[in-house]
VMD Tcl script that draws the C-alpha trace (Angstrom):
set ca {
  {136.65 223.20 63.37}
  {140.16 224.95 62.47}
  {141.20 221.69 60.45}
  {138.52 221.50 58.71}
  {138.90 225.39 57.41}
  {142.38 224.25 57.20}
  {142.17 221.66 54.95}
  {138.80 223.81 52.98}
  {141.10 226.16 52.48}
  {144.72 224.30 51.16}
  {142.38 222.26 48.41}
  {140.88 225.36 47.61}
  {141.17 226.18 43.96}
  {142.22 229.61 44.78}
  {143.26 229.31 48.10}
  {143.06 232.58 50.83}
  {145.84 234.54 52.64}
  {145.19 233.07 56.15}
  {145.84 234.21 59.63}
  {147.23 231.31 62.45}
  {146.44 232.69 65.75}
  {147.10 230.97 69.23}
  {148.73 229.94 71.83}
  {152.60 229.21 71.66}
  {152.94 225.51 71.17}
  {149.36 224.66 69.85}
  {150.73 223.96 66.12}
  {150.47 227.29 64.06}
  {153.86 226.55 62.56}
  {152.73 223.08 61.61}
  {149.27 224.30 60.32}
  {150.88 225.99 57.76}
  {153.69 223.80 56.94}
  {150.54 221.28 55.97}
  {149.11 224.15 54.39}
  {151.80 225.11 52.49}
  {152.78 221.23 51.04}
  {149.17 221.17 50.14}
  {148.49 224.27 48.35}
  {151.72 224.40 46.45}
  {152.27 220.59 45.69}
  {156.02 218.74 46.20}
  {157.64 221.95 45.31}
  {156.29 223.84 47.79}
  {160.06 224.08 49.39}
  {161.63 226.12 46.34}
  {158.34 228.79 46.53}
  {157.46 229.24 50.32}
  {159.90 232.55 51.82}
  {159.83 232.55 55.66}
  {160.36 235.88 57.50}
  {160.42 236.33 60.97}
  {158.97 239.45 62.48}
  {159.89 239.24 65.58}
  {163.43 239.72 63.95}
  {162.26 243.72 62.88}
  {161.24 244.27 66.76}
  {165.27 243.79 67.01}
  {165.68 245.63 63.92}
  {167.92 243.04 62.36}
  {165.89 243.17 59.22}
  {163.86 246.04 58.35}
  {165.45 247.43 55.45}
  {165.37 243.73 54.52}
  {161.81 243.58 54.49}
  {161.03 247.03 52.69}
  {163.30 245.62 49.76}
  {161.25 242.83 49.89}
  {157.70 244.40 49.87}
  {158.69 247.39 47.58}
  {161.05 245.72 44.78}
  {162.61 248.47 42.44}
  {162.65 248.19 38.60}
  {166.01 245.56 39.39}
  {165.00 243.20 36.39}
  {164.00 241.03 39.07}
  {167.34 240.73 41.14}
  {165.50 241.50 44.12}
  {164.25 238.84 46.54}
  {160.75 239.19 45.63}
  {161.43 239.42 41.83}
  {163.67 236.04 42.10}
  {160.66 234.54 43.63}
  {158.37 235.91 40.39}
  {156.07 233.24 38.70}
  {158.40 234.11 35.63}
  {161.51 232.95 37.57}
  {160.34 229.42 38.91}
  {159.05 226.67 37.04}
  {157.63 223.70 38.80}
  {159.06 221.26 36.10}
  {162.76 221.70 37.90}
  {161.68 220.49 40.95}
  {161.48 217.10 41.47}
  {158.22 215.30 43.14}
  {159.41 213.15 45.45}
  {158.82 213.60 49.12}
  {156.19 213.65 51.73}
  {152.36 213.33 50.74}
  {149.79 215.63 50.63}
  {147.65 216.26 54.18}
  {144.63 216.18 52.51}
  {145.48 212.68 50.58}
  {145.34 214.06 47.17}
  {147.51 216.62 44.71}
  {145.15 219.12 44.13}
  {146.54 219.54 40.72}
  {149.23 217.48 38.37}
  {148.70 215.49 35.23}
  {145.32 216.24 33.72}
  {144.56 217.82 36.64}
  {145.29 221.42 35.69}
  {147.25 223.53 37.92}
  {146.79 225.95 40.58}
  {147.05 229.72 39.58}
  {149.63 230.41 42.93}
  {153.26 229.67 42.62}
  {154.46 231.21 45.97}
  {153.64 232.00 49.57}
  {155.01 234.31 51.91}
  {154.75 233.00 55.83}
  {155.10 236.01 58.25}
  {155.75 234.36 61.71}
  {154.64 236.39 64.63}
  {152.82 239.00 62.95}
  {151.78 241.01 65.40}
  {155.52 242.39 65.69}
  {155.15 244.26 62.74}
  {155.02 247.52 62.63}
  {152.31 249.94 61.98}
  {154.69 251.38 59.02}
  {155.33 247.81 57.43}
  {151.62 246.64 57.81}
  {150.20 249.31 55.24}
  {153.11 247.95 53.02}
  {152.05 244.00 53.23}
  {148.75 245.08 52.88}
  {149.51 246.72 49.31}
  {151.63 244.08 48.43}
  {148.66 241.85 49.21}
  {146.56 243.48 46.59}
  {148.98 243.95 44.34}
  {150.48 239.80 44.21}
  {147.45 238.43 44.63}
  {147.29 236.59 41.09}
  {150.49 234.44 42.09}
  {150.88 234.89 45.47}
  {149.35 233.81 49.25}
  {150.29 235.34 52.29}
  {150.29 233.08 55.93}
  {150.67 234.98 59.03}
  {150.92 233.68 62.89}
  {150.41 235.58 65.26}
  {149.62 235.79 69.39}
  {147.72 238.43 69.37}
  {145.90 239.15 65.87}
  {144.51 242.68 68.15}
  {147.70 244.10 66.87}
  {147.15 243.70 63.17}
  {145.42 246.76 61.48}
  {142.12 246.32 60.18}
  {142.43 246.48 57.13}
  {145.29 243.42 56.47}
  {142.95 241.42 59.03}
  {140.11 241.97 56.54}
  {142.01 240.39 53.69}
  {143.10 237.42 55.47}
  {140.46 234.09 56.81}
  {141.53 233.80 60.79}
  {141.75 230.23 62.18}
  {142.00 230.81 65.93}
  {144.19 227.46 67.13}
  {143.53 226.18 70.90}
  {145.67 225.17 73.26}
  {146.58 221.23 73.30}
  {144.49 219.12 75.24}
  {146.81 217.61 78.09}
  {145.27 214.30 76.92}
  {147.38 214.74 73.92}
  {149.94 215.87 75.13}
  {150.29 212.97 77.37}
  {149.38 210.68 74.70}
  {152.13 212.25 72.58}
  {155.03 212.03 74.98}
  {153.95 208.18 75.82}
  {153.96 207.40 72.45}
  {157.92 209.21 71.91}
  {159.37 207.32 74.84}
  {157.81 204.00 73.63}
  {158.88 204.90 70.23}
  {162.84 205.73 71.87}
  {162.14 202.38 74.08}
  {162.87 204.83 77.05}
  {160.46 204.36 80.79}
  {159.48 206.89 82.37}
  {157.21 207.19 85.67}
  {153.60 208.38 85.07}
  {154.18 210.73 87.67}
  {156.99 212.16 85.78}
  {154.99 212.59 82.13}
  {151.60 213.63 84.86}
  {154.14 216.68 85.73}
  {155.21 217.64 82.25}
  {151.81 217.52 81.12}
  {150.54 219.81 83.87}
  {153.52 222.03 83.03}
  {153.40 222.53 79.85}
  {149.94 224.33 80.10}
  {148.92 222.97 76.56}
  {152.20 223.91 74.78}
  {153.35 221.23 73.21}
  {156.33 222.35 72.01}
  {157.44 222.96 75.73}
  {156.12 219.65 76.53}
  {158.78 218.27 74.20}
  {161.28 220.00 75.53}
  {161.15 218.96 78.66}
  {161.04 215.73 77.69}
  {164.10 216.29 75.67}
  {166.05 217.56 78.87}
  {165.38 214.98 81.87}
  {165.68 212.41 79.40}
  {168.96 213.93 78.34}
  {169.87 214.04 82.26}
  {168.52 210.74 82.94}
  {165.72 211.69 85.23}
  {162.79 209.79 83.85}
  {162.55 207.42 86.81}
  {163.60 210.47 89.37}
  {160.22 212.76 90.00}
  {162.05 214.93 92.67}
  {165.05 215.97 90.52}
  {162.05 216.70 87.78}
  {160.07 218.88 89.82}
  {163.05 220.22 91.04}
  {164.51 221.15 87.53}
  {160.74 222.24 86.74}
  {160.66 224.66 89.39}
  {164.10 226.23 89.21}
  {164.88 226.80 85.44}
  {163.16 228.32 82.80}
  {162.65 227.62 78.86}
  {165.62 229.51 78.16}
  {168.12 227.31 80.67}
  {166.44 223.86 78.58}
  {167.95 225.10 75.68}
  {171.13 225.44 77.34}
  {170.95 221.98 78.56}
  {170.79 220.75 75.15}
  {173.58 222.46 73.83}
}
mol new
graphics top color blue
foreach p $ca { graphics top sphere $p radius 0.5 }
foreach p [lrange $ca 0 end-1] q [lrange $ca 1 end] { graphics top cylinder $p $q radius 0.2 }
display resetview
């Protein structure tokens, strides 16, 4: 199964550049959050860069990027030479906070330590261009000693062959309604809030296995008071979109 690869993969002793794909909602983000904690230990805050591609499709950050993938001779003042294996050390950073996934560091005190000290997360991946994918692919090759790569993507189609090749796909489902039911049960007993089963039936059936839309949902009728009210809920559910939720909870 995908967390079994997942977890194969973080306690790895070299772990791989891996590729998230799914549906929105079905936990790509957290995958490699977990992922991330795991392969890099406590510190894995101070070495993980984020970049979102769906940002270049609105050419916000572009030239950002190149700089990032094709660092000059800058004595390391660019973003990907602060990020170096030379420029961190893992003895700054303190080791407090959340546990590993898997249960256990997979290095530390006589334990040796793994050879990565950063990771690069490209969300939405298949927004990139086919002139920046030839460039992560080189960069790929070129930082592998001290670097992974974790991309999410929709539609992994759009990815060139040859970055797909270097990267191990785990292809994330949709969430079971089950669980998603389960889930927002568990939140409203957990915020002492009731709401009708008929109300958490139609979010469930809604949400269409995104989780993350399941939530908020949630988040708005309970904000409007509308857990006990399944007419205003279908009512909200068939007039607004995700968009208009967000505005709610503003």
């Amino acid at each position: 199964t995908a967390r079994k690869q997942l977890v194969s993969s973080a306690v790895s002793a070299s772990p791989p550049h891996l590729l998230l794909s799914g549906p929105p909602g079905c936990g790509k983000t957290t995958a490699w959050l977990m992922f991330a904690r795991q392969a890099l230990g406590p510190s894995w805050k101070g070495t993980t860069h984020i970049y979102q591609a769906r940002d270049r499709a609105k050419g916000k950050a572009t030239a950002a990027f190149t700089d990032f993938l094709q660092p000059q001779n800058d004595g390391g003042q660019s973003l990907a030479g602060k990020m170096s294996l030379s420029a961190f050390d893992r003895e700054f950073i303190s080791v407090e906070g959340p546990p590993p996934p898997a249960g256990v560091e997979s290095f530390g005190t006589g334990g040796g330590q793994r050879p990565i000290s950063r990771l690069i997360v490209i969300e939405d991946a298949d927004h990139l261009g086919h002139r920046i994918q030839p460039m992560l692919r080189g960069m790929m090759e070129k930082e592998s000693r001290t670097t992974r790569f974790v991309m999410t993507c929709r539609a992994p189609s759009r990815l060139i062959d040859a970055l797909r090749s270097r990267l191990v796909h785990l292809r994330l489902p949709p969430i079971p309604n089950k669980s998603i039911r389960n889930r927002l049960s568990w939140i409203f007993e957990q915020e002492k809030e009731v709401a009708e089963e008929s109300v958490l039936d139609d979010i469930t059936h809604v949400a269409q296995g995104d989780l993350r839309r399941a939530l908020l949902i949630a988040e708005v009728i309970a904000a409007k008071g509308w857990l006990g009210d399944r007419s205003m809920v279908q009512e909200y559910l068939l007039n607004t979109k995700e968009l208009d939720g967000h505005k709610v909870l503003q």
